[in-house]
C-alpha positions in Angstrom: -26.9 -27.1 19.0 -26.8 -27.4 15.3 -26.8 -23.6 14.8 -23.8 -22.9 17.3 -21.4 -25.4 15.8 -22.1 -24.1 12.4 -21.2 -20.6 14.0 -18.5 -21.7 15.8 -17.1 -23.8 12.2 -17.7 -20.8 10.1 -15.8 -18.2 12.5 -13.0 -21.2 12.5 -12.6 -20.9 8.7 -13.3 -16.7 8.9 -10.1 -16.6 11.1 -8.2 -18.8 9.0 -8.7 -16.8 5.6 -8.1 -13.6 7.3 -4.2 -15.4 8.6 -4.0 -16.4 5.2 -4.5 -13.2 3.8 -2.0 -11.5 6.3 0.5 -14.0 5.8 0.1 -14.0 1.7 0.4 -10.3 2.1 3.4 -9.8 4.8 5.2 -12.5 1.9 4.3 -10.6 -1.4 5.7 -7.4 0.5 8.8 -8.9 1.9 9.8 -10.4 -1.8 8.6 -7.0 -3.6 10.8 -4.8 -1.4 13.8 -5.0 -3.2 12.1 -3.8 -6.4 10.6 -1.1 -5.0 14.0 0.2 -3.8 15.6 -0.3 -6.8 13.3 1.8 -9.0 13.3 4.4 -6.7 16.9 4.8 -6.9 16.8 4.5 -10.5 14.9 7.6 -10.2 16.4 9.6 -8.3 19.6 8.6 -10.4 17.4 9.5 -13.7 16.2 12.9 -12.2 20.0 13.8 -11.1 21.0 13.3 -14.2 18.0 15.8 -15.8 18.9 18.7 -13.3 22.4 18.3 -14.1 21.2 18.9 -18.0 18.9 21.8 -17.1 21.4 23.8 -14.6 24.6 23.3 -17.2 22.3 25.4 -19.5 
């Protein structure tokens, strides 16, 4: 009796941290999105800019 609601407690909290861990990680990617996009175009602005340089010569 003991033994099964230590199980049943443990898979409780197991279930829990793994929500957690979805939810903290759906969050982080939501609010780093932006960034993410914005560096890339960054990039691609830098490297239109370089092949611009390298076909004028």
């Amino acid at each position: 009796m003991l033994l099964e609601v230590l199980v049943v407690i443990t898979f409780i909290i197991t279930a829990f941290i793994a929500l957690a861990t979805i939810l903290i990680t759906v969050i982080y990617t939501i609010t780093k999105r932006p960034q993410v996009n914005k560096i890339a175009r960054e990039n691609k602005k830098l490297e239109s800019e370089i092949l611009d340089e390298l076909s004028d010569k």
